[in-house]
C-alpha positions as CSV (number, residue, x, y, z in Angstrom):
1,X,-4.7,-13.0,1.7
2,X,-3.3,-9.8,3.4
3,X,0.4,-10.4,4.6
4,X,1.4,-9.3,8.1
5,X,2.4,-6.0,7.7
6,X,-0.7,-5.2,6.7
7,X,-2.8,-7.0,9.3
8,X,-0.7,-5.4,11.8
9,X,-0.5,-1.9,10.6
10,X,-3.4,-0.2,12.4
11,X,-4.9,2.9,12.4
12,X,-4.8,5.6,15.0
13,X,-8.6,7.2,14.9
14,X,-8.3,9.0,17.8
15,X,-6.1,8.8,21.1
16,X,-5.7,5.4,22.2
17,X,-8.4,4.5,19.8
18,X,-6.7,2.1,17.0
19,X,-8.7,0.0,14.1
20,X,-7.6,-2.4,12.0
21,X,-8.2,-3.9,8.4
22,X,-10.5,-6.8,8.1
23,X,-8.7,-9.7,6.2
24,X,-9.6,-12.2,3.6
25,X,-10.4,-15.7,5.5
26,X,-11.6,-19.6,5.0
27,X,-12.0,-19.0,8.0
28,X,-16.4,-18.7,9.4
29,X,-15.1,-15.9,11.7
30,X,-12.2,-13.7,12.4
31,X,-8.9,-15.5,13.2
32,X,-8.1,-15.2,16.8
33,X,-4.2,-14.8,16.2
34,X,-5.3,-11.6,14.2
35,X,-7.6,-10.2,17.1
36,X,-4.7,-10.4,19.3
37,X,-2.0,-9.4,17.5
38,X,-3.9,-5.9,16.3
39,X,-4.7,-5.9,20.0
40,X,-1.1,-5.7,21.3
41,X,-0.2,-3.7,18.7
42,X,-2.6,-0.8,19.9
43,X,-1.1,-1.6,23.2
44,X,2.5,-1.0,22.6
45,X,1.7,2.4,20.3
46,X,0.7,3.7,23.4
47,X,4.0,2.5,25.5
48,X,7.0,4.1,25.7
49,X,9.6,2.4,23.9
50,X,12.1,1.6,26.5
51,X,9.4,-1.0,28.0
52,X,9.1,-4.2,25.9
53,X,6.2,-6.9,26.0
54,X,6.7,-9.3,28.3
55,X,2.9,-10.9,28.9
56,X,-0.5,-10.7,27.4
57,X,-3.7,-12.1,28.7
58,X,-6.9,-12.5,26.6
59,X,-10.6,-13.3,26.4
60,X,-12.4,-13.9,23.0
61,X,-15.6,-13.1,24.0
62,X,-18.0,-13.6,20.7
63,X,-16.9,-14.7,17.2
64,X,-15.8,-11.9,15.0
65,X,-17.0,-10.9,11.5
66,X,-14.0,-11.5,8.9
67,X,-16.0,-8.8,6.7
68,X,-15.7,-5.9,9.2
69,X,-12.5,-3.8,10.4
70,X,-12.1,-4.1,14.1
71,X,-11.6,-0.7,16.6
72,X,-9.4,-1.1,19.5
73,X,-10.1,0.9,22.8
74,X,-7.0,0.8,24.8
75,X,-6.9,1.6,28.7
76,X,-4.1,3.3,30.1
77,X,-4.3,1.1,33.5
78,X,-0.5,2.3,34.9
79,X,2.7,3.4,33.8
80,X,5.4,2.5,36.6
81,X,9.4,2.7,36.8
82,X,9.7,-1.0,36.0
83,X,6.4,-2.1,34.3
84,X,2.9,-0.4,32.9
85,X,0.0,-2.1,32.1
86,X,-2.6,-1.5,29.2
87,X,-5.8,-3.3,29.1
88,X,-7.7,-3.4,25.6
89,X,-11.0,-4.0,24.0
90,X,-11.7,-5.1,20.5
91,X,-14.6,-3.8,19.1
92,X,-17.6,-4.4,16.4
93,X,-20.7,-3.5,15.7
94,X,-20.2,-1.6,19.5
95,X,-19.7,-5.2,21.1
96,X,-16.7,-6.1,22.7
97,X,-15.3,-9.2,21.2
98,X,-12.3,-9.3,22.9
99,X,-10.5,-8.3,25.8
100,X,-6.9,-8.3,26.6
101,X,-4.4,-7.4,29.5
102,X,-0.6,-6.8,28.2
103,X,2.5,-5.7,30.6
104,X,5.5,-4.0,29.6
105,X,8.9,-4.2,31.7
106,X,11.9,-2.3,31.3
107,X,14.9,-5.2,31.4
108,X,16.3,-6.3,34.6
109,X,19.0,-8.4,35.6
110,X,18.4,-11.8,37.5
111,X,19.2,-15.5,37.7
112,X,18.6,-17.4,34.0
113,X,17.4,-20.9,33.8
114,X,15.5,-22.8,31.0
115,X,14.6,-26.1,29.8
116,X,15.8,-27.8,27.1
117,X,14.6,-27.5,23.4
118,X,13.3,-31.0,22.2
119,X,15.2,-33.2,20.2
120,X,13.7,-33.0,17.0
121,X,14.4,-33.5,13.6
122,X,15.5,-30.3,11.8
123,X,13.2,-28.0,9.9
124,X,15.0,-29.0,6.2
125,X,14.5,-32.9,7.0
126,X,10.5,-32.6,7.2
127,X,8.1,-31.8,3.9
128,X,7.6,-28.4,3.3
129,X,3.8,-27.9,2.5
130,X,4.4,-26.4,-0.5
131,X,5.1,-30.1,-2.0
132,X,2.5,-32.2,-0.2
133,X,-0.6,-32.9,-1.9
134,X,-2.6,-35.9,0.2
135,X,-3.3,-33.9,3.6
136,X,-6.4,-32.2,3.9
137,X,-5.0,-30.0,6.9
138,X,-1.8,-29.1,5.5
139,X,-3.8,-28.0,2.1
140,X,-6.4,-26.4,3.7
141,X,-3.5,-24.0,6.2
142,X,-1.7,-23.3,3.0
143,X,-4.6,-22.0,1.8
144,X,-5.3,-19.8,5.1
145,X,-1.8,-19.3,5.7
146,X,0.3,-19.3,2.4
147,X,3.2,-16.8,3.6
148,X,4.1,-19.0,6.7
149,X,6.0,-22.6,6.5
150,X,4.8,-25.1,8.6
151,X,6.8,-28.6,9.4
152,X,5.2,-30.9,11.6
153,X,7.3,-33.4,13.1
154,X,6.2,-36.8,12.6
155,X,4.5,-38.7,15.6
156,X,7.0,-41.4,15.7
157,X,10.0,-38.3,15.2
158,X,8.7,-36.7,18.5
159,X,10.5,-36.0,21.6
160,X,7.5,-37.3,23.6
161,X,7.0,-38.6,27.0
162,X,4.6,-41.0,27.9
163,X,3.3,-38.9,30.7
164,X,1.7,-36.7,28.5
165,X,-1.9,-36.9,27.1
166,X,-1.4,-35.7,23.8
167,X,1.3,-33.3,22.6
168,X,2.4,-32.2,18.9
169,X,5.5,-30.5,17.8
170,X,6.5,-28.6,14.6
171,X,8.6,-25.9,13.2
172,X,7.5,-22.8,11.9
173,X,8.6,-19.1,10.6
174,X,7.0,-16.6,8.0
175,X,8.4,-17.8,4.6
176,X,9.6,-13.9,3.8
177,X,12.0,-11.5,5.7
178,X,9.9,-9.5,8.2
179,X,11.0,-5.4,8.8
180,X,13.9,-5.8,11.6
181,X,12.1,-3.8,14.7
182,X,12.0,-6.5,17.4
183,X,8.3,-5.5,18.3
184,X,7.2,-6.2,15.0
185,X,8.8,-9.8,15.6
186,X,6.7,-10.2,19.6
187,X,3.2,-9.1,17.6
188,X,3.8,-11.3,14.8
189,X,4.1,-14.3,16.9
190,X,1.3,-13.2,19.5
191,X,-0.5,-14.0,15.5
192,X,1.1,-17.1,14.9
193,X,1.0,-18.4,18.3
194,X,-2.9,-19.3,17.8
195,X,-2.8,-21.0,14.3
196,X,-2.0,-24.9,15.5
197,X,-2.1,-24.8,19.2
198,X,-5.8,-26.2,19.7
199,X,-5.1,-29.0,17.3
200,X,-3.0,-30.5,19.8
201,X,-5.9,-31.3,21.6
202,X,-7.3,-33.4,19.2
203,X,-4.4,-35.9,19.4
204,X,-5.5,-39.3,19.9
205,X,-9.0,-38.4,18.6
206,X,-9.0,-38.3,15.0
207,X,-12.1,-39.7,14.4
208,X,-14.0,-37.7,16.7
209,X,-16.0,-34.2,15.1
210,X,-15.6,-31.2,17.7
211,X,-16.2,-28.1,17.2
212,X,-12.9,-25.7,18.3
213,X,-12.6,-22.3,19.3
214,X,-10.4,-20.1,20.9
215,X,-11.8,-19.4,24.6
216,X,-8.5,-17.3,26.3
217,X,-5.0,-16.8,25.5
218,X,-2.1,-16.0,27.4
219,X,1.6,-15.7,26.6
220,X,5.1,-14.7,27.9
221,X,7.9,-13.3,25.8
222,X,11.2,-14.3,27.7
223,X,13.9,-13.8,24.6
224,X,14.4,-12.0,21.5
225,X,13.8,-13.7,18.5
226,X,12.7,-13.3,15.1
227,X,9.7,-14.6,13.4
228,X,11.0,-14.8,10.2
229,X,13.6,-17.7,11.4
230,X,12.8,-21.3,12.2
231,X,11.3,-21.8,16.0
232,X,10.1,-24.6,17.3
233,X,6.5,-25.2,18.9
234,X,6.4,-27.8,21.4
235,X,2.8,-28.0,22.4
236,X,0.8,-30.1,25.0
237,X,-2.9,-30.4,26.3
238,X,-2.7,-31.9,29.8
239,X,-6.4,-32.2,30.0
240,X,-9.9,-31.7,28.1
241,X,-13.2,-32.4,29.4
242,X,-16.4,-30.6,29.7
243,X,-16.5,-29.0,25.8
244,X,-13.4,-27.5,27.0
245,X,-9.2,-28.2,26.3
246,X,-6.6,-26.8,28.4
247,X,-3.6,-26.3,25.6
248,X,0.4,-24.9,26.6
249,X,3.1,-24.4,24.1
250,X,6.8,-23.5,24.6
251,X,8.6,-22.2,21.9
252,X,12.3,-21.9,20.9
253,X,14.3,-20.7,18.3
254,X,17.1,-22.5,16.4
255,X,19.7,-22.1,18.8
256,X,17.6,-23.9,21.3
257,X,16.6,-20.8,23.3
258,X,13.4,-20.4,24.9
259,X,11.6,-17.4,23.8
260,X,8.1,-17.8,24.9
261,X,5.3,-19.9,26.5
262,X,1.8,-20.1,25.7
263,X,-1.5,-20.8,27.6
264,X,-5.1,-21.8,25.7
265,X,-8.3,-22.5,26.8
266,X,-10.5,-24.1,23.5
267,X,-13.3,-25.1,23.2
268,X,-13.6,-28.7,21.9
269,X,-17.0,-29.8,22.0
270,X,-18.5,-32.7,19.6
271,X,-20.0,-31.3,16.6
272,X,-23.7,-31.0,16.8
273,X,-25.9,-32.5,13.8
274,X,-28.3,-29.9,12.3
């Protein structure tokens, strides 16, 4: 499998006209986390640097092939004193697949709130995936996913409310030091941020076949952080209905900072027999 640096290191073909490596996948089509990564990348090589990410807003419109690179088209929409604003296309086989809204802002001063990280059981107390042999899911992501660590927290180990429909938590980070530049660190988690976030929908339905897929993405960077230390995904899905689950994540590092929220659309519809 091709590591991150590699997934994210595009290719300028022209002016604002990017393309990007197609990866080895289990996966029946293109990962969405590595659409919109490669998409915000484009974005912010045609940014200047003083304006970091602070939102991204996506559509996956049809399933990409894992076999074919993808070209990025990105659209200069306005450069302001404060914020600009690029919207991009992903492209293959001269179909959009993908289309995406990101927003840059220069920092600003303000009033700081945020809520509190869950209380959870550290990332050292729960298996590492490396050592567990008798889940199918865990296998199959280490597989997919070998150079990132995942540790799910146990149902009964959540920080849960009642209130909530279904909600899962876990810890994750890339298992190897990632290069230090912080927007290196915002893309790579725009590619994380789509691995596990759907399966929360399927809490309390284990024994029900869907069919998932990413619908639309959106996300808010509101700290620095690194991806190669442990954060913490606290994920929810409020509702599903219609084929369709409504997902939201917050995530914090080890210090219990927030450093960025999440927004999904799936689709979860039951598995059709052939």
């Amino acid at each position: 499998m091709a590591k991150i640096e590699q997934i994210l290191a595009l290719e300028q073909i022209e002016n604002d006209i990017f393309r990007g490596i197609a990866t080895e996948t289990l996966l029946p089509r293109t990962f969405g986390g590595q659409v919109a990564g490669q998409a915000l990348v484009s974005a912010v090589r045609t940014v200047d640097p003083a304006f970091g990410v602070h939102s991204l807003h996506g559509y996956f419109l049809r399933p990409g092939n894992p076999t074919m690179q993808i070209v990025y088209l990105v659209d200069r929409i306005r450069d302001g004193r404060s914020f600009c604003t690029r919207r991009v296309t992903a492209v293959q086989d001269g179909k959009a697949i993908f289309t995406m809204s990101a927003s840059f802002h220069v920092r600003d001063e303000g009033i700081e709130h945020q809520d509190t990280i869950p209380r959870v059981p550290a990332p050292e107390e729960l298996p590492d995936p490396e050592t567990v042999v008798d889940d199918a899911t865990l296998l199959w992501a280490k597989k997919e996913w070998a150079e990132w660590d995942f540790r799910f927290v146990p149902r009964d180990r959540m920080d849960s409310s009642s209130r909530m429909a279904a909600q899962q938590q876990l810890w994750f980070k890339s298992r190897e030091i990632l290069p230090d530049d912080p927007v290196f660190h915002v893309c790579t988690l725009a590619y994380m941020s789509d691995m596990t976030l759907l399966g929360s929908a399927s809490v309390g339905h284990d024994d029900e076949r869907t069919q998932g897929a990413s619908l639309d993405h959106a996300m808010w960077f509101l700290r620095p952080f690194r991806a190669d230390d442990w954060l913490l995904y606290d994920q929810t899905s409020p509702s599903a209905g219609l084929g369709r689950a409504l997902t939201q994540g917050r995530i914090f590092d080890r210090n219990g900072n927030m450093v960025a929220a999440v927004v999904q659309e799936g689709l979860t519809r039951y598995l059709r027999e052939s």
